[in-house]
C-alpha positions, 0 to 999 in steps of 0.5 A: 939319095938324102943330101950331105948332113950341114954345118949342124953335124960339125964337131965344133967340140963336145959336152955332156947331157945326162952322162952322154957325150954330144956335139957342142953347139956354137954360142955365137952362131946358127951354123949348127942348129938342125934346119927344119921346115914346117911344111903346112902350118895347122893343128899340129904344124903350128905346134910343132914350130913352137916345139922346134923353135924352143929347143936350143938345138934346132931353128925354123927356117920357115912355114908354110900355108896354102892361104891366108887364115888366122895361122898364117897371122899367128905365123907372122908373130911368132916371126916364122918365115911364109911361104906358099907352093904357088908364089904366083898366088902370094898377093892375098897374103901381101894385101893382108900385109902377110909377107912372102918370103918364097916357095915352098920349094925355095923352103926346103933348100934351106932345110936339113928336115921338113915335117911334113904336117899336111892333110893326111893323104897329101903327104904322100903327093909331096913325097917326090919333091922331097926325094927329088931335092934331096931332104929328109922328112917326117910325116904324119899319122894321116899317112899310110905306113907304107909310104915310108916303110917306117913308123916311129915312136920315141921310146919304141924305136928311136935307134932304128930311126937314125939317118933314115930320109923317111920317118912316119910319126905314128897318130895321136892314138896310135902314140899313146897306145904304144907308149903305154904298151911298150912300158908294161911289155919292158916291166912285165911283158905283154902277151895280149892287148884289148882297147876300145877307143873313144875318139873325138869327133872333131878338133875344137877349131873344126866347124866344116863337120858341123854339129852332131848328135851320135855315137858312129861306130869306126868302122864297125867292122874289127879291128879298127886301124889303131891295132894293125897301126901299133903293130907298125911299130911294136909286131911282137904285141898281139892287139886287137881294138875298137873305135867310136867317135862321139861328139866331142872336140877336147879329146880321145878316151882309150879303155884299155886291158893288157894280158901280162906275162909276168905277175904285177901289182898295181903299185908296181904298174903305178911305180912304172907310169911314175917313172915314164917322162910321156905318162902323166897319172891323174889322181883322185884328189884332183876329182877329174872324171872327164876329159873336159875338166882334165883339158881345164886343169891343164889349161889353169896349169898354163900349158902353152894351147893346154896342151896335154903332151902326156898320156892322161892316165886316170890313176883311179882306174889303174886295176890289176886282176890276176895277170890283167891290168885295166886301165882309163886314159886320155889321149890330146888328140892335137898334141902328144905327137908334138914331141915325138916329131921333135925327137924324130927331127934329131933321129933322123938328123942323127945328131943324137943317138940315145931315145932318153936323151933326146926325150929329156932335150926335148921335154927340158926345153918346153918345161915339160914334167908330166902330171903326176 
């Protein structure tokens, strides 16, 4: 059984976001912040934290690592409490001036929601020990959709994640994928799709898979995981994809065609991206055909790690022939989860009951406005 919701759910008085009534945040004090633990502090924890720390609704009460490594510094900076599972273990980190604040298990007494951002496959080792104290947590797209029954996607099925103890944020891919999906399956309808994805072969921090020079089929086999893996969270669309990696760091490229049920013009489909908070649409103008300038245009844009939040729709290819819409887009493979973990955080917090107002809470407090 999840644990009793904190002081955070307290109605200390009222006031509007966006014409929708919610609970007033004492000024003076933390007491009714949402306490999230980052459980492993890497690609996507320490991201996260940032995330989380930024909103004026949630506070991290800590973060941890298994060793000392450049994280654990950035951690230090950022005046993130460490901790660590095995405290017998914390005098690397102290010797490296590294301070322990406790357990892993110490951490998540303190929390309301802990992200787990582990590994893939280790989440589910941690799973008992979430269940056994009693805390509510998200994990990633590296675990398997049956270790919580339920996959999330902010603008998909945010309602049905309210109050829930177990949320799966869905991948990287898996996310842009839905995103788009889901904007043409509201404007039009969507009776089929087909995706080829071009995935990266590594995270720019990764050496440990060294240098490569080929095109590696994953799987050869079809469908590869990213169909099957929408469908966690949209089962009505049929889908059928494909994947490579290729060797590169910066990011994912989805070719994409979708069969519409109701007739569409390309204006129309671009009016649709517009209007989306998570679509970004990279014009002509900008001359961008890679995913190597698109990273450097956000990084000159002064994006926090030039990140790309958004879906990177390349605007040029956005073609609509009879029913079937074709389109190009880019996928930052370390950062479009970022945000869906932060409104997974109040859904599961059930503080905030509208997808639109947690994603504009979210995206306000990062300064975040699509490409466009």
């Amino acid at each position: 059984m999840a644990r009793k919701r904190h002081t955070y759910l307290m109605k200390v008085g009222t006031h509007k976001y966006n014409d929708q009534l919610l609970l007033c945040y004492s000024p003076v004090t933390d007491r009714c912040m949402i306490k999230v633990a980052i459980n492993g502090y890497g690609t996507i924890g320490k991201r996260v934290a940032d995330a989380v720390a930024a909103q004026k609704d949630m506070k991290v009460i800590g973060v941890s690592k298994t060793r000392p490594s450049a994280e654990a510094f950035v951690a230090k900076s950022r005046n993130f409490p460490l901790y660590i599972a095995d405290i017998s273990k914390k005098s690397p980190f102290e010797a490296l001036k590294l301070p322990i604040s406790g357990s892993v298990e110490e951490m998540i007494k303190q929390a309301d929601v802990v992200v787990d951002a582990t590994p893939g496959g280790v989440g589910e080792k941690n799973k008992p020990l979430y269940e056994k104290m009693g805390v509510k947590a998200l994990f990633q797209g590296g675990e398997e959709h049956e270790l919580t029954g339920f996959s999330f996607c902010s603008d998909c099925n945010y309602r049905e994640a309210i109050d829930r103890q177990f949320v799966r944020v869905v991948s990287c891919n898996t996310t842009g994928l839905c995103r788009v999906i889901k904007s043409m399956d509201t404007a039009y309808g969507v009776k089929r799709v087909r995706a080829v994805m071009v995935r990266r072969g590594s995270d720019p921090g990764e050496v440990k898979r060294g240098p490569i020079d080929a095109v590696v089929l994953d799987p050869i086999t079809i469908p590869s995981h990213h169909g099957p893996d929408v469908q966690t969270v949209l089962p009505h669309i049929p889908i059928v994809t494909m994947a490579m990696v290729v060797p590169t760091t910066f990011m994912h490229m989805h070719a994409v065609q979708m069969e519409l049920a109701r007739p569409a013009t390309r204006e129309g489909v671009l009016e649709v991206f517009r209007r989306h908070p998570r679509i970004g649409l990279i014009g002509k103008g900008t001359g961008i055909g890679s995913t190597a300038e698109l990273k450097e245009y956000v990084m000159d844009l002064g994006r926090p790690r030039s990140d790309l939040w958004e879906n990177g729709i390349f605007e040029g290819s956005v073609t609509v022939i009879d029913n079937d819409l074709y389109l190009f887009q880019a996928i930052h493979q370390e950062a479009d989860v970022v945000v869906e973990n932060v409104d997974a955080i109040r859904a599961v917090s059930g503080v905030v009951k509208e997808p639109d107002v947690s994603i504009r809470m979210t995206n306000e407090a990062l300064g975040f406005k699509p490409l466009r």
